[in-house]
N, C-alpha and C positions, 0 to 999 in steps of 0.2 A: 494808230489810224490804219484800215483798212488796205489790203492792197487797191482794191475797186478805187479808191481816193488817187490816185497814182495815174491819173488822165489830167488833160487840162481842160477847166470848168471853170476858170476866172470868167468869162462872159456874165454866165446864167449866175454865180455866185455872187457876186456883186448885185444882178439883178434883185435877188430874192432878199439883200439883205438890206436894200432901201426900203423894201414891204415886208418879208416878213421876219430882217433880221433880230429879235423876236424878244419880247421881256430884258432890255437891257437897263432900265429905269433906276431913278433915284431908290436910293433905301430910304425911306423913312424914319425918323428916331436916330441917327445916327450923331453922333457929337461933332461939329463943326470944327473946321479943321483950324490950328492956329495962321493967323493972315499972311498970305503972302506965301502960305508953305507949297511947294507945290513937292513931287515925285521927281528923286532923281534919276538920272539915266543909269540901266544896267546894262551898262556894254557888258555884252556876250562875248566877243573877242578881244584880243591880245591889243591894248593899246586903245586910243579911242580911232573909233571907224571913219572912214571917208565920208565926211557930211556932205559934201558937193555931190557924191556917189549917190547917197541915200536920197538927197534929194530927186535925183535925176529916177529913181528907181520909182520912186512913192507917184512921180508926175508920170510916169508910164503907166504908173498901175490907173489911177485917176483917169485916164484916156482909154481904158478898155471899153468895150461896150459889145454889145449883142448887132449882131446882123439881123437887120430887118426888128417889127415888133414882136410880141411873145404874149400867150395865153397863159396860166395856170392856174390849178383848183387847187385845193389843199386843205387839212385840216390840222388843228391848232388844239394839244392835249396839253390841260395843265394839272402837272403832277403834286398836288401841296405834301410835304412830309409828312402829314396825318391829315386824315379828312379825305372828303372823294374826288375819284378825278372829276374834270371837266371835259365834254372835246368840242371845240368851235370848227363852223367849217368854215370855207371862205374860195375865195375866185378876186385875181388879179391881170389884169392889163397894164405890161409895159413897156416902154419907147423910150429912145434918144432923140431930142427935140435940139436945135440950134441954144435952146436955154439953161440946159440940162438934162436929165435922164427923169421921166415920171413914171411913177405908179399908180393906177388907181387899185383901190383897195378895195372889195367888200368881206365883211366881218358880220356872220350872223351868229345869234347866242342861243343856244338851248332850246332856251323858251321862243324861238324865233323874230327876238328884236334883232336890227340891222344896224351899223353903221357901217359908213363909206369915208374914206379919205384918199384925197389926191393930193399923193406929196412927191415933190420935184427938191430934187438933190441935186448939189453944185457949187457954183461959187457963191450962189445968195438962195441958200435952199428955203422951200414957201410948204406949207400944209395948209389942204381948206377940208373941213369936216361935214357930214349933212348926217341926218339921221332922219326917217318917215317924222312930215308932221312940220317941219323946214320947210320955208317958201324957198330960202337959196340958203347956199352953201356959207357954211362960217370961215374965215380968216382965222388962225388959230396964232395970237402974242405967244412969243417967249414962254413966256409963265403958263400957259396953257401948255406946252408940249413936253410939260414932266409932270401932268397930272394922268395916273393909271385910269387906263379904259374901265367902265364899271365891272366890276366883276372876272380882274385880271390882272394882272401883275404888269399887265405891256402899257408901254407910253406912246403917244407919237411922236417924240424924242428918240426911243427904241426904231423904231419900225423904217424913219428915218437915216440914222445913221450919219449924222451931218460931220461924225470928228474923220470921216477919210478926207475931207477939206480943209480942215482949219488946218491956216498957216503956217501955225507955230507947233514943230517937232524937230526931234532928235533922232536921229539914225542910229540905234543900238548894236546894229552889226550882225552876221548871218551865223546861226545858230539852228540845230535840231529841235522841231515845235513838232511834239505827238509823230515822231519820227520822220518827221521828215527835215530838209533843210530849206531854211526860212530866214526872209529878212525879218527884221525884230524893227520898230518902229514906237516910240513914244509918242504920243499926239495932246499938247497941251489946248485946255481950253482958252477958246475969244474970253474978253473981260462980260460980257454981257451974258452969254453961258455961265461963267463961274459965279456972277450975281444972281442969277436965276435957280442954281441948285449948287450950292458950295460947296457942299459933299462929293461932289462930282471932281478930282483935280487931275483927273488925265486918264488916256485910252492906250492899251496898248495893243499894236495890231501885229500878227505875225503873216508874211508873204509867203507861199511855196517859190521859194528860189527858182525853179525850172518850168512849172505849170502857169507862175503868177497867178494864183487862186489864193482868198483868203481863209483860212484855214483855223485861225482864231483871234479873239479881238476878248480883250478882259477890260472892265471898266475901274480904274484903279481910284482908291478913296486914301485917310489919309493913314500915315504910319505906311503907304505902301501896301496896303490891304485890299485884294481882290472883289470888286463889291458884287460883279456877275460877270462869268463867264459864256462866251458864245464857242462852239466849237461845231466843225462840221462829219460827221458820222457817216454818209453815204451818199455815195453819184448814182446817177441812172443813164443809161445810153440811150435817147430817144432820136431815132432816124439820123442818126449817126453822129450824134452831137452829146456828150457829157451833159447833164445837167444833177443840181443839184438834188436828191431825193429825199435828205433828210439833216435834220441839223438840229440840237439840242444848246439851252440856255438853264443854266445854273445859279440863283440866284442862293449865294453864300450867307445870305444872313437868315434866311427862312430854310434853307436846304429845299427850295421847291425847285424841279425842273417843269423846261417849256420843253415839249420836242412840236419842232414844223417837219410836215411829211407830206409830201404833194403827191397827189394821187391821180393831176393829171396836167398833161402838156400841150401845147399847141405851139413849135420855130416857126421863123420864117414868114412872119405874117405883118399886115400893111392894114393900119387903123385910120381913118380920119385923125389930123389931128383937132376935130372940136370934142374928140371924145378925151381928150387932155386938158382941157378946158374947166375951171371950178363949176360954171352952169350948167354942165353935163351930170355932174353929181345926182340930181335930184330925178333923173332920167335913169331908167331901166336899161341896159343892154342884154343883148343875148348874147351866151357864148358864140364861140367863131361855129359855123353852119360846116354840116358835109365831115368827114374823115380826117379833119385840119387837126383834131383835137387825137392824141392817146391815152387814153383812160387805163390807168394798172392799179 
């Protein structure tokens, strides 16, 4: 990891990775795992770690949030191991609401089709999806949020990010993640997640010890196999605040990478909350108006 990574950018980090923490989806074809197997813990350290610790660490981190709301543009290149790229671009609005933290998403393709999703992360995290040609926005079941966006390796599963919630984890203990030093964190699936994509048997998230920024998060399948990797590659300092600039997804069975690279920011900023709203979906907004926005 970069020296530039060596700020603290838990706020915006977190933010980006309810929206655009990016292609982390089920593998497809993958052999089911025997019942009941789940991933054991790899303590990193001497002994097994203070789980009262760990917990107390993981519920700190889960209470970070951004001051005030947040704009950003970005674009979304995916890199298949053979075949041509893609690059999507997109524009996001996010907020801490008394419910949880939302995103709304917009995601346009090549050919200039759109889809939008607003999705709220937390203790009972929700996705509503709209695409042009919707009268209202869809409620998105379980079984819908591990089905790949047309034409994309990303879920709204991925984009989500719902395992820095779930209940059930193990505290691995503080160890060096891509050079730096990091808590290590196991995140087992709810029962209703692991009926929905059983391939899926556990996340593992790594913390900057000193920053609290998330730094990497691997979706782990069975025999202990990395099914995709999220890792973050570069910050940006806008008006005097860290934020994330770039972040790459690996998906281990295809070898395709995702890279997100935000190309533009907007701190500090104060939304309506009806633009958080799933009936908002189907409604237009304009970026924030005036110099609110820096475009690089």
């Amino acid at each position: 990891m970069s020296a530039s990574l060596r700020t603290p950018a838990a706020r915006l980090w977190r933010a980006f990775f309810l929206l655009a923490g990016l292609a982390l989806g089920a593998v497809a074809g993958l052999a089911q795992p025997a019942k009941n197997y789940r991933p054991m813990p790899n303590y990193v350290q001497f002994g097994v770690p203070d789980q009262a610790e760990g917990r107390r660490l993981m519920e700190d981190f889960r209470h970070l949030g951004i001051s005030g709301d947040y704009y950003l543009e970005f674009r979304l290149r995916m890199m298949p191991h053979r075949g041509h790229e893609t690059v999507y671009t997109g524009r996001l609005w996010g907020g801490r609401r008394p419910e949880g933290a939302y995103t709304r998403l917009e995601l346009k393709e090549p050919g200039g089709a759109e889809l939008r999703l607003l999705i709220l992360n937390g203790p009972n995290p929700q996705i509503w999806s709209w695409r042009p040609g919707l009268l209202e926005a869809e409620h998105l079941g379980l079984a819908d949020l591990f089905k790949p966006i047309p034409g994309t390796v990303l879920t709204p599963f991925d984009l989500q990010m719902p395992y820095l919630y779930w209940k059930e984890f193990t505290y691995e203990g503080l160890a060096k993640v891509r050079g730096r030093p990091a808590y290590n964190f196991l995140m087992y699936p709810p029962v209703d997640v692991a009926k929905a994509d059983p391939a899926l048997l556990g996340v593992r998230v790594s913390i900057d010890s000193e920053y609290k920024a998330m730094v990497e998060s691997k979706l782990i399948g069975a025999d202990d196999r990395t099914l995709k990797r999220l890792s973050l590659q570069e910050l940006k300092k806008v008006r005097g605040q860290w934020i994330v600039k770039m972040v790459e997804v690996r998906d281990e069975a295809s070898r395709a990478t995702t890279r997100f690279s935000v190309t533009g920011a907007g701190l500090g900023l104060s939304f309506a909350g009806a633009l958080f709203s799933p009936g908002a979906l189907s409604t237009d907004i304009a970026p924030p108006s005036g110099d609110s926005v820096d475009r690089f």
